[in-house]
N, C-alpha and C positions, 0 to 999 in steps of 0.2 A: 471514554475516560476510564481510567486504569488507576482504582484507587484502591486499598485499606481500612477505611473508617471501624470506627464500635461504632456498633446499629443506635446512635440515640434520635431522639426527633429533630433536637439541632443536627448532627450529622444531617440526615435526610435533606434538612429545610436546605442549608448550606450547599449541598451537592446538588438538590434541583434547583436552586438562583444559579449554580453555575452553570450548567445544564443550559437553563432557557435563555441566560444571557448569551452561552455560544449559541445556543440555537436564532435568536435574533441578530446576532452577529453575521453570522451565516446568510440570513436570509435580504439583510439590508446588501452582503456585499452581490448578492447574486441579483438584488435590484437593479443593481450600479453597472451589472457586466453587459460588454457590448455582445453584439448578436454579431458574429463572425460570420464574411460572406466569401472569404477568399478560399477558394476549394486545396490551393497547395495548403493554408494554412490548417484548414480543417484537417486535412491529411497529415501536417507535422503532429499536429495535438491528437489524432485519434493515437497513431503509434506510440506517442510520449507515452498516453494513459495507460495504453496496453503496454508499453515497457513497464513502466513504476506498477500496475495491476500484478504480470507475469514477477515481479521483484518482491512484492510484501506476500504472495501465492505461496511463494516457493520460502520467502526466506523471514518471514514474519514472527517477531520475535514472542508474541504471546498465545503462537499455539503447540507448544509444548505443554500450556496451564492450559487450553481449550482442551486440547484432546485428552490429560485427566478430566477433565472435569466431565463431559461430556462424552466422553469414547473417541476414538479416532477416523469411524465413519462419519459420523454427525458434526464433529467438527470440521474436518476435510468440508463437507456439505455446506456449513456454516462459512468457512474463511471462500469458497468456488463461486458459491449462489448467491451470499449476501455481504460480507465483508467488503471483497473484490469481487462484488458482478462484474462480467465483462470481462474479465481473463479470457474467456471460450468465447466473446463473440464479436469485441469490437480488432482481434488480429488471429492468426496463424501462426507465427511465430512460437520458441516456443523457451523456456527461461536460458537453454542452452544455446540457441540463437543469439539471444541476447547478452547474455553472460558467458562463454565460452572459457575464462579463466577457472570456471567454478567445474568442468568435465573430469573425472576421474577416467583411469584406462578404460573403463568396462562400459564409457558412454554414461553412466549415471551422472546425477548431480552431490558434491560433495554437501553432505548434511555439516560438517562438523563445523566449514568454515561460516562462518557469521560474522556481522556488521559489531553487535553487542559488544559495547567494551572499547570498539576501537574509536579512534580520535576522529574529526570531520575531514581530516586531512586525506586519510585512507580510507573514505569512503566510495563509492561507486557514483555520486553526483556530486557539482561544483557548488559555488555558494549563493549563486543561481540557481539549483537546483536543478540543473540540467546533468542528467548521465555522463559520465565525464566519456569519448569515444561516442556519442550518440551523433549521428550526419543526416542530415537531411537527405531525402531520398530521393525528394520531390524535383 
């Protein structure tokens, strides 16, 4: 959660009720989820994660504020090892793979172009949230 508060004790009370209500939220739906035995399907869903993983890695809109706050090692560290674990180990792929419109000449990845700002219509996933151009491989 990405908020602003003044530090009062209401603040706090209010922001961990909401806190443990997602956190229960969470937990009741992960009660509820089936145990996937179909190995294509498993295989759609590992690439999804590691596409949307490789997408918030590269293009995540709050670590610009991380890495002030933090330095830009520690956050890097922070958004690879804990934000989006699993960028490095559930694919190979790599966000230029996956994103090829985002390649500048020189093979890097365009920093300036960002999601921020734009409409749902121009984004990179439908209202399914599937990657719009994502194909099953399987």
């Amino acid at each position: 959660m990405w908020t602003i508060l003044e530090p009062t004790e209401t603040n706090h009370r209010v922001l961990y009720s909401a806190l443990t209500d997602y956190y229960k939220a969470w937990l009741e739906v992960m009660d509820e989820a089936a145990h996937e035995i179909s190995k294509e399907t498993i295989k759609h869903n590992r690439e999804a994660q590691h596409r949307y993983l490789t997408w918030r890695a590269e293009k995540d809109p709050g670590y610009p504020l991380l890495k002030k706050l933090i330095g830009e090692s520690l956050a890097k560290d922070l958004v690879m090892e804990f934000l989006f674990e699993g960028v490095n180990s559930l694919g190979t792929k790599s966000f230029l793979d996956y994103f090829p419109e985002y390649a500048q000449a020189d093979g890097t990845v365009n920093k300036k172009r960002s999601m921020m700002g734009k409409s749902f219509e121009t984004r990179p996933w439908d209202a399914d949230g599937e990657f719009v151009g994502y194909a099953d491989e399987g």
